[in-house]
C-alpha positions as CSV (number, residue, x, y, z in Angstrom):
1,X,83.6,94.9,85.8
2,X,84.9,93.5,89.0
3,X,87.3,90.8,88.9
4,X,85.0,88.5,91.4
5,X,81.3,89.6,90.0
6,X,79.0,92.4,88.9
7,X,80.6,96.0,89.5
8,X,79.6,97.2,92.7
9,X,79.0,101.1,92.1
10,X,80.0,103.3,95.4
11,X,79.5,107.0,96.3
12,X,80.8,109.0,99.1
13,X,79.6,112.0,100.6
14,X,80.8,114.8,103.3
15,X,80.8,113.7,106.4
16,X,80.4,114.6,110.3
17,X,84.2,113.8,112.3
18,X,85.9,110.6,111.9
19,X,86.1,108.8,115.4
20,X,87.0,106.0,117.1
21,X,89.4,103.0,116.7
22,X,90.1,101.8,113.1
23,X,91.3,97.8,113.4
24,X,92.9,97.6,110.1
25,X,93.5,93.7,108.6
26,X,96.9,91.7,108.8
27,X,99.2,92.7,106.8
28,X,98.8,91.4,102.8
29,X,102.7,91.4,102.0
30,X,103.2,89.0,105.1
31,X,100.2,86.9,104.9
32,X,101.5,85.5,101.4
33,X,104.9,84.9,102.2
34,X,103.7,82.9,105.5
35,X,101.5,80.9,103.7
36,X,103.9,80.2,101.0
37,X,107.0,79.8,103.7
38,X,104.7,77.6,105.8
39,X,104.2,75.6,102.7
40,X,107.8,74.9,102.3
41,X,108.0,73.1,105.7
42,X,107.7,70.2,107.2
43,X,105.4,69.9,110.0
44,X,102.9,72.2,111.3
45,X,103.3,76.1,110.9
46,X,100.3,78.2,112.4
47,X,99.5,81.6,111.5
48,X,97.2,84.5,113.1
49,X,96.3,87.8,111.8
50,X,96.1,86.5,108.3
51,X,94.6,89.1,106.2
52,X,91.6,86.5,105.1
53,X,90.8,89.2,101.5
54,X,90.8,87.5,98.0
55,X,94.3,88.5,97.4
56,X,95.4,86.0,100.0
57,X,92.5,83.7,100.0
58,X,93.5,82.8,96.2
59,X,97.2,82.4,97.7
60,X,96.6,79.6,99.9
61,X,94.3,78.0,97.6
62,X,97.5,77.9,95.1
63,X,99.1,76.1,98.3
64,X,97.1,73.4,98.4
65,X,96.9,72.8,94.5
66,X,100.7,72.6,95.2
67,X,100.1,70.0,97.7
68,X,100.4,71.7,101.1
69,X,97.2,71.0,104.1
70,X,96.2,74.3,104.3
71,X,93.2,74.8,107.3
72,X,91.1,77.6,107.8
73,X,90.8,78.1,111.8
74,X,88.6,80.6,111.9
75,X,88.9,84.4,113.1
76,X,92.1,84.6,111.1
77,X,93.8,81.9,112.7
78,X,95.1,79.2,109.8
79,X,97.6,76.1,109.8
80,X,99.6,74.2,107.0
81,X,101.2,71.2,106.7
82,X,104.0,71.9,104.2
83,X,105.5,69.8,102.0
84,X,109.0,70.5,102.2
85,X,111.9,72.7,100.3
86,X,111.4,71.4,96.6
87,X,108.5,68.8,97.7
88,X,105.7,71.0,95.5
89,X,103.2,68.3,93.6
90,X,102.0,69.0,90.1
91,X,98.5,70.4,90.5
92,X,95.7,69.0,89.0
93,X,93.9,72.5,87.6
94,X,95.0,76.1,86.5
95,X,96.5,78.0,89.7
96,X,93.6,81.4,89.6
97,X,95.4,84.2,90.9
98,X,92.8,86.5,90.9
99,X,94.1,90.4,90.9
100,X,97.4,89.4,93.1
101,X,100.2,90.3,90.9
102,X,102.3,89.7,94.3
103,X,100.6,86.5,94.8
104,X,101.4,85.3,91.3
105,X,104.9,86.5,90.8
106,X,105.9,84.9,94.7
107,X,104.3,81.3,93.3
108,X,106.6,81.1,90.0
109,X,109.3,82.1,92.4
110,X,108.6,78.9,94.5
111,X,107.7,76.8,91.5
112,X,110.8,77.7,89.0
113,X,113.0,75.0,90.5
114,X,111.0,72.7,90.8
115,X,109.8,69.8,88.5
116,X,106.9,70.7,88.0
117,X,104.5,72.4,85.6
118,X,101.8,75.1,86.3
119,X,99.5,77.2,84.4
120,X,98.9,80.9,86.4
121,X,95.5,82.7,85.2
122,X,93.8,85.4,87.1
123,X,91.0,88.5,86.6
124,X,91.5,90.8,83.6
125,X,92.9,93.7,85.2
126,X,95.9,90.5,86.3
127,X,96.0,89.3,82.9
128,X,97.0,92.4,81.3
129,X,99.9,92.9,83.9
130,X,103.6,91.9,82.4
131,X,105.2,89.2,83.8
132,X,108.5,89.0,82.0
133,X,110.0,90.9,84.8
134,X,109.8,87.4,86.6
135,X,110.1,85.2,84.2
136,X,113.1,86.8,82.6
137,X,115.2,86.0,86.2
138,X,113.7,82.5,86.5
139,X,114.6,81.6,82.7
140,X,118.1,81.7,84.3
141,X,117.8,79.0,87.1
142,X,116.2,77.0,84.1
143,X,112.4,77.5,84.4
144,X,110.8,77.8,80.7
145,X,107.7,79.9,80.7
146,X,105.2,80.3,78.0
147,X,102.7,82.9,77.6
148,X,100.4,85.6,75.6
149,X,102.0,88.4,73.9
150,X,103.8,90.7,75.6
151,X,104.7,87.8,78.4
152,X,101.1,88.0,79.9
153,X,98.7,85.9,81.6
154,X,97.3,83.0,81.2
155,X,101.1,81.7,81.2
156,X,102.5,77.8,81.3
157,X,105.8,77.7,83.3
158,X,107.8,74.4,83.4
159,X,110.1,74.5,86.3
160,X,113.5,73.8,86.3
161,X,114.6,70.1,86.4
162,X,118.3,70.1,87.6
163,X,118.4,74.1,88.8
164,X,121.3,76.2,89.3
165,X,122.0,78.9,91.6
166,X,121.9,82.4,89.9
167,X,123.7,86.3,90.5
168,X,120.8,88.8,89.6
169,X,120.9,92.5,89.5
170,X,117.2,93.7,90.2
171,X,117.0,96.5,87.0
172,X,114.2,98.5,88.8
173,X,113.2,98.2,92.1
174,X,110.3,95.7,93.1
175,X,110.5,93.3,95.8
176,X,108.2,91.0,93.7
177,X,111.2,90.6,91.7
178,X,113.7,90.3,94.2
179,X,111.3,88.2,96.4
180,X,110.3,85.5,93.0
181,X,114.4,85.3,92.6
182,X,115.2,84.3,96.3
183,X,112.3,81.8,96.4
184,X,113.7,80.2,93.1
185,X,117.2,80.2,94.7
186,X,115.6,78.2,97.7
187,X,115.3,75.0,95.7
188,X,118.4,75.4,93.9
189,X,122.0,74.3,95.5
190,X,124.9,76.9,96.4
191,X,124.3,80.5,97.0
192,X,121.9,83.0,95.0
193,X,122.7,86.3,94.8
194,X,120.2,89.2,94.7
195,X,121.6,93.0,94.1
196,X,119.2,96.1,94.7
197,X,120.3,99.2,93.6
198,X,117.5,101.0,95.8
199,X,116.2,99.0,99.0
200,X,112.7,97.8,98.4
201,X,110.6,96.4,101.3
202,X,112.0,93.8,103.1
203,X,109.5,91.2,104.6
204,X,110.9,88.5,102.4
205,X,114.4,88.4,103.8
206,X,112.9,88.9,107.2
207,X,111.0,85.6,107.4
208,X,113.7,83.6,105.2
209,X,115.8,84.6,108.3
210,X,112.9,83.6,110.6
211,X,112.0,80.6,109.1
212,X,115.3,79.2,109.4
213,X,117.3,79.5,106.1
214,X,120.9,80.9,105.6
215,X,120.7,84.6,104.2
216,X,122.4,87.6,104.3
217,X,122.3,90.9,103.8
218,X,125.4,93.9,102.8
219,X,125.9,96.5,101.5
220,X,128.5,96.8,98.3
221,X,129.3,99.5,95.7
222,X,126.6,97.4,93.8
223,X,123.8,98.3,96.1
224,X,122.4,96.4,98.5
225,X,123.6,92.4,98.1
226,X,121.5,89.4,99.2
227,X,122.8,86.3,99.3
228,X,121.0,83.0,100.2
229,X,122.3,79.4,100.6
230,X,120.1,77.2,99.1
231,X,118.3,73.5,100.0
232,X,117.5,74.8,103.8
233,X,115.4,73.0,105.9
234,X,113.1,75.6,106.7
235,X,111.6,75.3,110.5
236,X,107.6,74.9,110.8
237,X,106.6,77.7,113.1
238,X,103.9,80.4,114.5
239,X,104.0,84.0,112.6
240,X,101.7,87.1,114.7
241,X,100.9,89.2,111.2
242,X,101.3,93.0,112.2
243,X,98.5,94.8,110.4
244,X,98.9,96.2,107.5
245,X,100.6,99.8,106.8
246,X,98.7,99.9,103.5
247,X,95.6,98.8,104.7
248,X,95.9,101.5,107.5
249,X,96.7,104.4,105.2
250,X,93.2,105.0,104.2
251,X,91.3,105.8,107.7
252,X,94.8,107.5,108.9
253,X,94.0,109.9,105.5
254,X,90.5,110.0,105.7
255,X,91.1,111.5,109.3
256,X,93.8,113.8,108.1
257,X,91.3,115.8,105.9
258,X,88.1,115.3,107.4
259,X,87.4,118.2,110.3
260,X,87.2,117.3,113.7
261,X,88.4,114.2,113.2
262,X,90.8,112.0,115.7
263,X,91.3,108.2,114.8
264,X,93.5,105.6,116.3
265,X,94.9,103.2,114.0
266,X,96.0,100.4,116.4
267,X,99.1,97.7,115.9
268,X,100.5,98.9,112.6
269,X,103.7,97.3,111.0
270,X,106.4,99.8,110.8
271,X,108.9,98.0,108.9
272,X,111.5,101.2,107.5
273,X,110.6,99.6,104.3
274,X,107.2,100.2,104.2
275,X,106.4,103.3,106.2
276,X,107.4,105.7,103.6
277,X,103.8,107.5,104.0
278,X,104.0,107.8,107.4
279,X,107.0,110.1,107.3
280,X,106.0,112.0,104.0
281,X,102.2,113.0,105.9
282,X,104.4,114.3,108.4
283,X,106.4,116.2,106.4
284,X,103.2,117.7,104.8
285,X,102.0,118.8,108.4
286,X,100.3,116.5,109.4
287,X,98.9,115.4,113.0
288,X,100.3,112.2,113.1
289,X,101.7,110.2,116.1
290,X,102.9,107.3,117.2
291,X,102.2,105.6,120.2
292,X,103.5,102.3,122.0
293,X,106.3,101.8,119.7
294,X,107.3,97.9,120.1
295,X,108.8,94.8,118.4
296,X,106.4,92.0,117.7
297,X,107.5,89.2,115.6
298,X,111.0,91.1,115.0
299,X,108.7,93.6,113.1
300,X,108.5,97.6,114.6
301,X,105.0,98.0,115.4
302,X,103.1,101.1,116.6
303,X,99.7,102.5,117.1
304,X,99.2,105.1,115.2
305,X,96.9,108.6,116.2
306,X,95.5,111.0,113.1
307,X,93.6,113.9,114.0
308,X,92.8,117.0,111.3
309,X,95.0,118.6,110.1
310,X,93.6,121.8,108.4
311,X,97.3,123.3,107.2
312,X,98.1,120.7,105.1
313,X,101.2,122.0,102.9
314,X,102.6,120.2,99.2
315,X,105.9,119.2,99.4
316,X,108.0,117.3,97.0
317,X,108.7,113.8,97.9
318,X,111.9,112.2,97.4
319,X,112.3,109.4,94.7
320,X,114.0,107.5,97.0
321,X,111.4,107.1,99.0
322,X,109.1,105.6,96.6
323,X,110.2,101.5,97.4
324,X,108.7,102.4,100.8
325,X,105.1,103.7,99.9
326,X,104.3,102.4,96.2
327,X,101.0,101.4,97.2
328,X,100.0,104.4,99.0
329,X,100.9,107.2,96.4
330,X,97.2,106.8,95.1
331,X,95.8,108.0,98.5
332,X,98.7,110.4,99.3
333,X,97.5,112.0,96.2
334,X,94.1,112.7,97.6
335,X,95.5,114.2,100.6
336,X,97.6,116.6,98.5
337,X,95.0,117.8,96.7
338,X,93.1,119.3,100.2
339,X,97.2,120.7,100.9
340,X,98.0,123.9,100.2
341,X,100.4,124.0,97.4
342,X,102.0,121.3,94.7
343,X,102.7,117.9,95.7
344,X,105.5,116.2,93.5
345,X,105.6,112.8,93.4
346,X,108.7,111.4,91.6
347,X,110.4,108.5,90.1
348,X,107.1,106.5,90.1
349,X,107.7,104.7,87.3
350,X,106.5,101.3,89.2
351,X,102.9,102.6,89.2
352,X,102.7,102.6,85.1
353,X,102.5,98.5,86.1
354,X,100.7,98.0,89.1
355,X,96.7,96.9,89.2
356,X,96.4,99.5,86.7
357,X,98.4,102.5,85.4
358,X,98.0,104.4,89.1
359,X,99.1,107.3,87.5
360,X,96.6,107.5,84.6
361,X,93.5,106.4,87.0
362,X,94.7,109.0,90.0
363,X,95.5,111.6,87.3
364,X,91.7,111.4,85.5
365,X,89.3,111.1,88.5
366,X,91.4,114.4,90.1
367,X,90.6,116.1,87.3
368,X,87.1,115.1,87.4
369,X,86.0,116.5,91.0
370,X,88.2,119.5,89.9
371,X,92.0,119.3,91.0
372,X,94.6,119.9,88.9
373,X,97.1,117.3,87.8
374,X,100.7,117.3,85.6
375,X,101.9,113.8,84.6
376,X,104.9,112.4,83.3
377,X,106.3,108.7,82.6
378,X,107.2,108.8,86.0
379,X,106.1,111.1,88.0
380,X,103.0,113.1,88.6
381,X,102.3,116.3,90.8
382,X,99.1,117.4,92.7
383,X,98.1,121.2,92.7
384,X,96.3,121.5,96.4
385,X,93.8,124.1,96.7
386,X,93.3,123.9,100.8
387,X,90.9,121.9,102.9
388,X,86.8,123.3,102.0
389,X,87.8,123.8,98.3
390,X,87.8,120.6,96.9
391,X,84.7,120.5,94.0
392,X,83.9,116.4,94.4
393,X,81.0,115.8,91.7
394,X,83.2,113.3,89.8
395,X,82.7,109.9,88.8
396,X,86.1,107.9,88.8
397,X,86.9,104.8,87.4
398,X,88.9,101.9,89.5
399,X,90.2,99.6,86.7
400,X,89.8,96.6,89.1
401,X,92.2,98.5,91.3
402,X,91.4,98.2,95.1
403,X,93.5,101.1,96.0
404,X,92.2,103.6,93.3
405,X,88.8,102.5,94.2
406,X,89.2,103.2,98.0
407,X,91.5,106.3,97.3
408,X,88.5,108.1,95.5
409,X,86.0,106.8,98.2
410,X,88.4,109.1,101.0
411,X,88.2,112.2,98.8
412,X,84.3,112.1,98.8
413,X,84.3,112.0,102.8
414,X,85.8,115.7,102.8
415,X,84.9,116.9,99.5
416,X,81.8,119.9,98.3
417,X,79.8,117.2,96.7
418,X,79.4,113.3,96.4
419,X,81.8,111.7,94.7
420,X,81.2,108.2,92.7
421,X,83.1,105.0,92.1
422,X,82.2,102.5,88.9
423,X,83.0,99.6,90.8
424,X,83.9,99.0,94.7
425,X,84.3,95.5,94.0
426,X,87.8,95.2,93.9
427,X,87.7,96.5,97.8
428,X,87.6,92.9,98.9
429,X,90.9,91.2,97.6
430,X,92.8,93.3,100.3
431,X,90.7,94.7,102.6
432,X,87.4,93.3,102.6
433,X,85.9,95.3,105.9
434,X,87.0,98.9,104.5
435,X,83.1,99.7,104.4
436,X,82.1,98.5,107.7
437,X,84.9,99.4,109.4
438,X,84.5,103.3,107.8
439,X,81.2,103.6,108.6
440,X,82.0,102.7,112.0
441,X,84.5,105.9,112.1
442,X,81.2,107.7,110.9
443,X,81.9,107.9,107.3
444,X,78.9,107.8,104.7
445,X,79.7,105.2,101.8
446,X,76.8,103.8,99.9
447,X,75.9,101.0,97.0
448,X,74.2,102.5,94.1
């Protein structure tokens, strides 16, 4: 079942070249921090680009439970009316995540220290995810949090009346985590201390910086050490939202192993933190170029060119290298399989958690259109067997997963037969034109 309705069964066949220009949505990780940063104003902060999926949508609905004006402008352009650093109201209803584990795990950050309580609910797949990864790091400002077994949704927190400031070593990497610990620290006086053994992406610190509070960044024999000073008045303001470098990774793919193909991927966030794909493609062999590097809203941005690339070869990809691309092993995995050769992708472990166990879902519907997969706790490799010898034929389950769901939808466009998708549905909490704006490239998805 889909999260938002009935299941939405999908197939995709072999298609004719991939061409044209592929205008990808605003970037998901940015969209909810500006909405929850523009909250924490006061005055008016605008935003364009917003990536206007479910993911998001159910984000700034969680604002304005919270308090916040939050105004739909139309075309992607939104405004808010915050309510101030520590100025969240006690909402009336339950705060519906819907399948954002990102969404929900930023919002307890916020909420932690402040005195006020919430109950966070969202979709099944959301429900089963654990939360005491967050919750563990807010129990120390003084937030209390009550859930189901197993810390999981539905889940009552109780924020923190008289907060203090905490030192936390993040024990695997996940900017959730590191992200839901800085917000907490914004409400709470002196200086919190984040540590990161491995960088994770970095769009939180970014538009802390931007928005106007005291943070820095260095590194120390720990790892990397973040320290903010908390109680800022943070400065109302406009954010430009770069599209989105996960959004973009499935028409860059599809083109990668579809022949004849050449696609331009305009206006894509490069952030080092987050283009981890980009450079592991290109290691593969892959014909994959940027053009018009630039800075736009002190974010790298580029417009990125994929054409086929018929030598394809499996390499193994670093571990550390998995922060920047945890989201787009699912598709890399369906480009290994037209590579020639074993793809290894390792120390992983992150994907076990995710919408669903990535690793499981990616594993099971490969095997089912006829590639080979080994898996581990926390890794999994990818035996290739060349572009034209991929079988198809499968039918692959999404688990409420956007990513699997989409992932499976790119093998059928280059595959030797149809392959099938239980439920499309979850498509639409991050990017909610992936059909449309396919087709338009010339693939051949359909609704069954």
């Amino acid at each position: 079942m889909s999260g938002h309705g009935d299941p939405i069964p999908m197939t995709s066949v072999a298609c004719g070249p991939l061409r044209g220009t592929a205008e990808v949505p605003g970037d998901k990780s940015i969209s909810h921090r500006a909405l929850i940063l523009g909250a924490l104003c006061v005055g008016e902060t605008t935003i364009a680009g917003l990536l206007e999926g479910q993911d998001v949508l159910d984000t700034a609905a969680a604002m304005r439970a919270f308090g916040a004006d939050v105004t739909d402008q139309g075309g992607g352009r939104w405004s808010l009316r915050g309510v101030g650093v520590g100025g969240f109201a006690e909402p009336e209803g339950v705060i519906d995540c819907g399948n954002s584990g990102t969404g929900v795990r930023l919002i307890m950050g916020v909420m932690a220290t402040q005195p006020v309580t919430a109950t966070f609910t969202g979709d099944a797949s959301l429900n089963g995810r654990p939360m005491a990864r967050v919750t563990d790091p807010l129990a120390l400002f003084g937030c209390q949090a009550v859930g189901r077994t197993g810390g999981r949704l539905p889940m009552t927190l109780v924020g923190a009346r008289a907060p203090v400031p905490v030192r936390y070593v993040v024990p695997v990497p996940s900017a959730q985590v590191k992200s839901a610990v800085l917000f907490a620290g914004l409400n709470a006086p002196g200086q919190t201390v984040v540590i990161e053994r491995e960088a994770t992406r970095d769009h939180t610190e970014r538009m802390l910086e931007g928005f106007g509070a005291e943070i820095s960044v260095r590194e120390t024999d720990e790892g990397r050490e973040i320290t903010l000073t908390g109680q800022p008045e943070l400065r109302a303001q406009h954010i430009e939202v770069p599209r989105d470098p996960s959004s973009a990774a499935f028409p860059v793919c599809a083109a990668l192993i579809v022949p004849g193909s050449d696609v331009l991927v305009p206006g894509i966030g490069l952030n080092p933190t987050r283009a981890g794909l980009f450079t592991t493609l290109r290691e593969m062999g892959a014909d994959l170029v940027y053009e018009n590097e630039r800075i736009e809203g002190g974010e790298p941005v580029a417009d990125l060119r994929a054409r086929f690339s018929p030598d394809l070869r499996g390499i193994d990809v670093p571990p550390a290298r998995a922060a920047s691309m945890i989201d787009e092993y699912p598709v890399l995995s369906v480009v290994a399989a037209f590579a020639t050769g074993q793809t290894v992708m390792r120390g992983v472990r992150e994907l076990r958690v995710k919408e669903s166990d990535r690793i499981d879902a990616m594993a099971k519907g490969l095997r089912a259109n006829g590639i080979d997969v080994d898996e581990g706790e926390d890794w999994w490799a990818v035996k290739g067997v060349g572009h034209g010898n991929v079988a198809g034929g499968g039918l692959c389950e999404s688990r409420l997963d956007h990513r699997i769901a989409m992932s499976f939808l790119i093998l059928g466009m280059a595959s030797n037969a149809p392959v099938r998708v239980d439920d499309g549905g979850p498509i639409a909490t991050s990017f909610p034109i992936f059909e449309p704006l396919m087709a338009g490239l010339g693939a051949k998805l359909s609704r069954s």
